[in-house]
KEZAGU-505924 format. One record per residue: residue in three letters; x, y, z of N, C-alpha, C, O in turn. Coordinates in steps of 0.2 Angstrom, whole numbers, plus 2048, in hexadecimal, padded with zeros to 3 digits. Last residue first. Example, Ala and Ser with C-alpha at 12.3 -4.5 7.8 and 13.67 -1.06 7.14 Angstrom:
# residues 2
SER8407F58238447FB824840800827843806828ALA8427E482783E7EA8278427F08278477EF82A
END
This chain:
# residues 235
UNK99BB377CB998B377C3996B337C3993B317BEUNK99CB367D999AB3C7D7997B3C7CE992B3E7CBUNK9A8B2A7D89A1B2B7D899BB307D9995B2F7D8UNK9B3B327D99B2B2E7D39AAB2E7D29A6B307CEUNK9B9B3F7E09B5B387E29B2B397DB9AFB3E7D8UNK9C9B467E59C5B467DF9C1B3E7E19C4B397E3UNK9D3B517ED9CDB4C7ED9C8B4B7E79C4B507E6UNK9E4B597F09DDB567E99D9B517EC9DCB4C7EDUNK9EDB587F69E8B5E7F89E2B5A7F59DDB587F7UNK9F8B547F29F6B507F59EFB537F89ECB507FCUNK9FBB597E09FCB5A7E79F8B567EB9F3B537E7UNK9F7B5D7D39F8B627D89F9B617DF9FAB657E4UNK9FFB517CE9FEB567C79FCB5F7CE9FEB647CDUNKA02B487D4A07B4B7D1A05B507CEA09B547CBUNK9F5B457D99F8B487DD9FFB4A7DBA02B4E7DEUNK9F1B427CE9EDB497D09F1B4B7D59F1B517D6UNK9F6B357CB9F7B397C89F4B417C99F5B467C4UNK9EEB307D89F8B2E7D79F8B337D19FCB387D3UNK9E1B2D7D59E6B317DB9ECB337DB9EFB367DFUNK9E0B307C39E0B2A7C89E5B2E7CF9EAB317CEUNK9DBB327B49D7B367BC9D8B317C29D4B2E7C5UNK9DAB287AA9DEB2B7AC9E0B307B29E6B327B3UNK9CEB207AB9D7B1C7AD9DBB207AF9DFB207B3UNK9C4B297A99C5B227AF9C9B1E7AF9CAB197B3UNK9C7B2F79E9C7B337A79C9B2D7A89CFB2C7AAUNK9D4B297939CCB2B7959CDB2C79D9D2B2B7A1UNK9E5B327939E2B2B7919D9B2C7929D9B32791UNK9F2B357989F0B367949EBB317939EDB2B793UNK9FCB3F7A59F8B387A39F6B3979C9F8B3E79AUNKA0AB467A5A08B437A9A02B3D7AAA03B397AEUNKA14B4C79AA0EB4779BA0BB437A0A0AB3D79FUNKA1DB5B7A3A1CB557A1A16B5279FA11B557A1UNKA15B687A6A1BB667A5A1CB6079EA1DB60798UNKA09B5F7ABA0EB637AFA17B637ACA1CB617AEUNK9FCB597A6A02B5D7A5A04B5E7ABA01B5F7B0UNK9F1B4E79F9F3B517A59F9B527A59FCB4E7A4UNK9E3B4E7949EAB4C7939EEB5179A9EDB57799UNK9D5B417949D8B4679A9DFB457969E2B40795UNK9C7B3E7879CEB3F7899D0B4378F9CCB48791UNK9BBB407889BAB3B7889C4B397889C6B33789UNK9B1B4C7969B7B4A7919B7B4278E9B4B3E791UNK9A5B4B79F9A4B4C7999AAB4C7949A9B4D78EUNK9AAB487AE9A6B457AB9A4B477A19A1B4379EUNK9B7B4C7AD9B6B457AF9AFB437AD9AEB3E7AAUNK9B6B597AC9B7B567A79B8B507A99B9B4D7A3UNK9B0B5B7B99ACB5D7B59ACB587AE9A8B557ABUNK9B8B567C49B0B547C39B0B547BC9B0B4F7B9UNK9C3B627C09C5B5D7BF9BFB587C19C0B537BDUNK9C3B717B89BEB6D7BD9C0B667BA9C0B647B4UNK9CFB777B39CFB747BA9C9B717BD9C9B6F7C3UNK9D3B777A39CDB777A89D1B717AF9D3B6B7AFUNK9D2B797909D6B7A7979D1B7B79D9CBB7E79CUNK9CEB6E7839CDB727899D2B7378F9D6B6F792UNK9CAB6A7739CFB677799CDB6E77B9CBB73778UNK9BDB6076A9BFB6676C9C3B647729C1B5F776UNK9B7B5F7599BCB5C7609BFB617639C3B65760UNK9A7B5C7549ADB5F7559B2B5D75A9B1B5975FUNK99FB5474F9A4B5174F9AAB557509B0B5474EUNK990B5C74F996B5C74999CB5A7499A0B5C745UNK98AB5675A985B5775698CB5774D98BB54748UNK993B5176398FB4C76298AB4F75B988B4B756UNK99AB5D76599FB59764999B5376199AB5175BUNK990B65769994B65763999B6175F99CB6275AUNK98BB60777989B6376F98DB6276B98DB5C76AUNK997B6177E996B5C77B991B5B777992B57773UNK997B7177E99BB6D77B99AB6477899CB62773UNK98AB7178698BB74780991B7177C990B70776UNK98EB6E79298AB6978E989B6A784988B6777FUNK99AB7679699BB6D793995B6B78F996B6778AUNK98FB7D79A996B7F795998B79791998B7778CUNK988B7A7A5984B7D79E989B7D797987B7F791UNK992B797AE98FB727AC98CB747A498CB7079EUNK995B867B099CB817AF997B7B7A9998B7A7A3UNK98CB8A7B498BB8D7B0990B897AC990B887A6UNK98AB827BF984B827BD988B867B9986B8A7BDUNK995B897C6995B827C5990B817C0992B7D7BBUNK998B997BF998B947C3996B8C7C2996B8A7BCUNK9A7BA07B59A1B9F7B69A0B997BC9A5B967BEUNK9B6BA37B29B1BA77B59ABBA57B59A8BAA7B3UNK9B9B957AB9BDB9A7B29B8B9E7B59B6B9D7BBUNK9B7B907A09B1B8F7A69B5B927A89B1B967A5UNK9C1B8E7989BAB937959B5B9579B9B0B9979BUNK9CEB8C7979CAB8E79D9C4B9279C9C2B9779FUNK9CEB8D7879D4B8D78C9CFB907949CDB96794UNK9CAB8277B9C7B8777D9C9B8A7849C5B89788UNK9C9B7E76A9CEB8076E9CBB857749CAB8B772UNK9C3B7475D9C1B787639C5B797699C4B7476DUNK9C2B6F74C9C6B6F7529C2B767559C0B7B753UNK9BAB727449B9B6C7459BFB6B74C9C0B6674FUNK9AFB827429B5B807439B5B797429B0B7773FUNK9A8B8D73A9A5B8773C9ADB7F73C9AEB7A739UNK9A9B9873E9ADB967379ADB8C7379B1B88735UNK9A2B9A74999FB9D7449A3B9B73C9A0B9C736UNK9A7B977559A2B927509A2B9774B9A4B91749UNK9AFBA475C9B1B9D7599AEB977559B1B94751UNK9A2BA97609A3BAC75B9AABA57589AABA2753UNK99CB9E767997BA176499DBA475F99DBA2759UNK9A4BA27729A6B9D76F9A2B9B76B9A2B9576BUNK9A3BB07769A8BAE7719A9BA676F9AEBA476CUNK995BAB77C997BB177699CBB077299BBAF76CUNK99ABA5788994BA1782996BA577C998BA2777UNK9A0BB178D9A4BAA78B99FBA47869A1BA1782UNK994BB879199ABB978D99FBB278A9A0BB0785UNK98DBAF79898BBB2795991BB478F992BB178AUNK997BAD7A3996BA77A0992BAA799994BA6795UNK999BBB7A999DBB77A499CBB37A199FBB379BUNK988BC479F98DBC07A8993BBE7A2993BBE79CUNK986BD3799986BCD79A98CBCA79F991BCD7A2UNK985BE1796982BDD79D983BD779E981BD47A3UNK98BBE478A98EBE679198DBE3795991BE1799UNK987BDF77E98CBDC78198CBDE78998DBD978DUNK974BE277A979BE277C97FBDE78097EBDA784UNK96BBD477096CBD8776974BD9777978BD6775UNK96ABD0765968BD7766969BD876B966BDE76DUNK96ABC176696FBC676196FBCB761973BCE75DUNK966BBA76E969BBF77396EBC376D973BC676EUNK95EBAD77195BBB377095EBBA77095BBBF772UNK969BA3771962BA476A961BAA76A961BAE765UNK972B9E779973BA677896CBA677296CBAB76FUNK978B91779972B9177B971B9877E970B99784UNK980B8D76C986B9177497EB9177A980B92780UNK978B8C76397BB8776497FB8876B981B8476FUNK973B9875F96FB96762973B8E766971B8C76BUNK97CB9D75A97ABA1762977B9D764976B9C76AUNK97FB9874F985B98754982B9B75B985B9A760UNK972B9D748973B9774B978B9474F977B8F753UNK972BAB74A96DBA774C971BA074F971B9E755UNK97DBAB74097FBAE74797BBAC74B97DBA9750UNK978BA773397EBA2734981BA473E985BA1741UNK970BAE73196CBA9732971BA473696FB9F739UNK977BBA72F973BBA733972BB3737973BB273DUNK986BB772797FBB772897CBB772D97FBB5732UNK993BBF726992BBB72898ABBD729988BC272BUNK99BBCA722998BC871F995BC0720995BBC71CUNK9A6BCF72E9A0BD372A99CBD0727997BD3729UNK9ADBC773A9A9BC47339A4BC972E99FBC772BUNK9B1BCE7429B7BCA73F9B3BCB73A9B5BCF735UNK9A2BD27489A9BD77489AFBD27439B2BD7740UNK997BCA74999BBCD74299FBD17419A0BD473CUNK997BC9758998BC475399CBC774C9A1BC674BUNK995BD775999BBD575C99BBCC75A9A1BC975CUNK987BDA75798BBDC753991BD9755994BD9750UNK980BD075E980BCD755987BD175598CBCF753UNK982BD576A984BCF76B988BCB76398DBC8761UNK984BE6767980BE0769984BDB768989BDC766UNK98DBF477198CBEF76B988BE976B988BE7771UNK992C0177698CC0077598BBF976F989BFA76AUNK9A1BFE78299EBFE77B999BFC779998BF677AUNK9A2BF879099DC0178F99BC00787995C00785UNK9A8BEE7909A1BED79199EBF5791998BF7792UNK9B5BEB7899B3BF17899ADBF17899AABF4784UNK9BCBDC78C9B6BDE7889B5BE87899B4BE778FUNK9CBBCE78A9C9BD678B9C2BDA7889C2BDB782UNK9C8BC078E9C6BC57899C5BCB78C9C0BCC790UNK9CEBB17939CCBB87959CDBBC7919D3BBD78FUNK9D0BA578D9CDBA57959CBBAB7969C6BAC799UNK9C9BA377C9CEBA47809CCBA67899C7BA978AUNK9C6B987719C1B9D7769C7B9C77B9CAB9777EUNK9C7B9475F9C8B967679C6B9C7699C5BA1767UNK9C3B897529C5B8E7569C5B9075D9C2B8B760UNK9CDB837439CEB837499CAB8A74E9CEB9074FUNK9D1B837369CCB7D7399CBB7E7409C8B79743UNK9DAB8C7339D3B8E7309CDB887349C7B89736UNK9E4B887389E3B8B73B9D9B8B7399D4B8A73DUNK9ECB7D72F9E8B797319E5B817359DFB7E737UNK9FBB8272E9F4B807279F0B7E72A9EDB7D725UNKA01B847399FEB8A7349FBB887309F7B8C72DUNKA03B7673D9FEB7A7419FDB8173B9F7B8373AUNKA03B6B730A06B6D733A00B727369FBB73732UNK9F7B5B7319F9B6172DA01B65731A04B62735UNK9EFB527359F4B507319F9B5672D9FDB56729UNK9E9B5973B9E4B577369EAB547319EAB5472BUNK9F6B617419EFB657419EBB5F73B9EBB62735UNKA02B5D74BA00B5C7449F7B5C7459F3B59748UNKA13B61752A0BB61751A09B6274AA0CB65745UNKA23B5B755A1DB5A753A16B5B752A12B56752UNKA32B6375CA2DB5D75BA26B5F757A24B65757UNKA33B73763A33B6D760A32B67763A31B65768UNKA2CB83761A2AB7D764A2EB77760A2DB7675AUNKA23B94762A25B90761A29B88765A28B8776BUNKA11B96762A17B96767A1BB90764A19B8A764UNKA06B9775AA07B9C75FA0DB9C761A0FBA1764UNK9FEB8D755A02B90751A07B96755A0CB99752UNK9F4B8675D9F1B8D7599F7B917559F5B96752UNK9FAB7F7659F6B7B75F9F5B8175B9F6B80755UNKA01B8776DA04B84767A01B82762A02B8375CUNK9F8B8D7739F9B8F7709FDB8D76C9FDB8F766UNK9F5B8077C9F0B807789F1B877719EDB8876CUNKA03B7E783A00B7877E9F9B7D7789F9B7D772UNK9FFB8878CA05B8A785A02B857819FFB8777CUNK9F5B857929F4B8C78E9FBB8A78A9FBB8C784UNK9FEB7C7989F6B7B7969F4B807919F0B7E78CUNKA08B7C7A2A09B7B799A02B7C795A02B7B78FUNKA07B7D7AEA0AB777ACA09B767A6A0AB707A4UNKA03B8A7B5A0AB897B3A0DB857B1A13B857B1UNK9F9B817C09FBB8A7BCA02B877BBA05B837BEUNK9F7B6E7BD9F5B767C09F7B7D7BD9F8B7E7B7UNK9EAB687B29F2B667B59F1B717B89EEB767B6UNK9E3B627A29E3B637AB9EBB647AB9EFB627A7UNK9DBB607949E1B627969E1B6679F9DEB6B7A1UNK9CEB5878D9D0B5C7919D8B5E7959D9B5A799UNK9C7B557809CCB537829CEB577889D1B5C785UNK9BBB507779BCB537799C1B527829C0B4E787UNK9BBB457649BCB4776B9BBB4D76F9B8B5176BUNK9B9B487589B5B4775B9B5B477649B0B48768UNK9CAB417529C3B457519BDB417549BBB3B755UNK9D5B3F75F9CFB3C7589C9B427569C6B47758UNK9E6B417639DFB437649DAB4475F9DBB4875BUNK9F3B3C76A9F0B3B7639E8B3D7679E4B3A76BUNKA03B407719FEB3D7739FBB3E7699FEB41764UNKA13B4677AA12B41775A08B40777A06B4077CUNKA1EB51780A18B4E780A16B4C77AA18B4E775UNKA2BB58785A2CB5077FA24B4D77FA23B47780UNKA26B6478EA2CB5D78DA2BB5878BA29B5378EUNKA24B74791A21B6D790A26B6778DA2AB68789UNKA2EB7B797A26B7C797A23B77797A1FB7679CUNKA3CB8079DA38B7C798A30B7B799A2EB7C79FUNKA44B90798A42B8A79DA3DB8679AA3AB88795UNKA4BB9678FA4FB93791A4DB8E798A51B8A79BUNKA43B9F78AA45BA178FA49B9C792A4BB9D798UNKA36B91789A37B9878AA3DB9A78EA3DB98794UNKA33B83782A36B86783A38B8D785A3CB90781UNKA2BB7377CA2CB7D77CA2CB7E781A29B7C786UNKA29B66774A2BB6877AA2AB70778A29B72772UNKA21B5776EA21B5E76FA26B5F775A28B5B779UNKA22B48768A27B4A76CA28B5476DA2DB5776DUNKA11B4C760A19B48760A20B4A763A23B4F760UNKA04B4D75DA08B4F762A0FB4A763A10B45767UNK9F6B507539FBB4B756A00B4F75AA00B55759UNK9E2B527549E9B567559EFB4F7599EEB4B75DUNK9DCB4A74C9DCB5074B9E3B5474D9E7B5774AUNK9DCB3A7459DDB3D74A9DBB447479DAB45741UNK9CCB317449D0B3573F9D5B387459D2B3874AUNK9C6B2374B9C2B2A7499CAB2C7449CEB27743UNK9C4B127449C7B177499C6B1E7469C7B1F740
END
């Protein structure tokens, strides 16, 4: 059996005296890509700020058996929305080696080339679409050649066809370097077909387990309501 990566033992956080997330319990392997569902306001973005050290919390996470500040270096993230100042005259390269000064050429090619961005280290930032942009920061996330992949509604602004080109890229890298990557995301099709975990939020645990046990009408309608139509046969 794979390694875990990230453990979760009776979590809770708390803001303000309201509870956010509640006694969540689950184990996620190396290699996986795990999607986190459930609707606005059901902990999805806290959860994944926690893994990042970000928010305080009692109960238990453990980064590679580690506690979450030791384990940061293994870890990176492409957040739902980046402020860009698209007038700054900068290329695609130079805004890779903004953190990293010293980071190889050879080493920006091949993160570009893996986000499926090859030819685009000289092209300027300003015109690019979202999905474009969003390939970029997650191109600049590889670059410390992470083994965890945190990536909080990375598809929001792009479209279906650009949703699908996102996932495939991901499961790239899960197949090619055994990365494990958890996700925030309402295409519920989507990670149906390419997750190989669903952890469902509201607060609570509401599922945990592979899509096709855990994606079941009684849990979709807890999680947004009797609105939801999801056909299985679609994948």
């Amino acid at each position: 059996m794979d390694k875990p990566v990230i453990e979760v033992q009776h979590l809770s956080v708390t803001f303000n005296g309201r509870t956010v997330l509640s006694d969540l319990n689950f184990t996620l392997r190396e290699g996986e890509i795990a999607a986190l569902l459930g609707p606005n306001g059901s902990g999805k973005t806290t959860l994944i700020r926690t893994v990042l050290g970000l928010v305080p919390y009692r109960g238990r996470v453990l980064i590679y058996g580690r506690p979450v500040q030791d384990a940061l270096r293994n870890i990176g993230y492409v957040p739902q929305k980046f402020e860009f100042d698209r007038t700054v005259p900068i290329t695609v390269g130079e805004f890779l080696r903004m953190p990293f000064p010293r980071i190889s050429r050879r080493k920006i090619l091949r993160v570009l080339h893996e986000v499926d961005l090859k030819d685009y280290e000289d092209r300027p930032m300003g015109p690019l679409s979202g999905g474009q942009m969003q390939r970029v920061l997650m191109a600049r996330s590889l670059v410390n050649d992470p083994s965890l992949l945190l990536l909080d509604e990375a598809t929001s602004e792009v479209d279906t066809a650009g949703a699908k080109s996102f996932y495939e890229i991901i499961s790239h890298l899960r197949t090619v370097h055994r990365t494990t990557v958890v996700l925030v995301s309402h295409e519920i099709q989507m990670v149906y077909k390419f997750a190989d975990q669903i952890v469902c939020l509201n607060r609570d645990l509401i599922c945990f387990g592979r899509p096709k046990e855990a994606i079941t009408k009684e849990v979709l309608e807890k999680l947004y309501g009797k609105e939801v139509h999801f056909k299985e046969h679609q994948h």
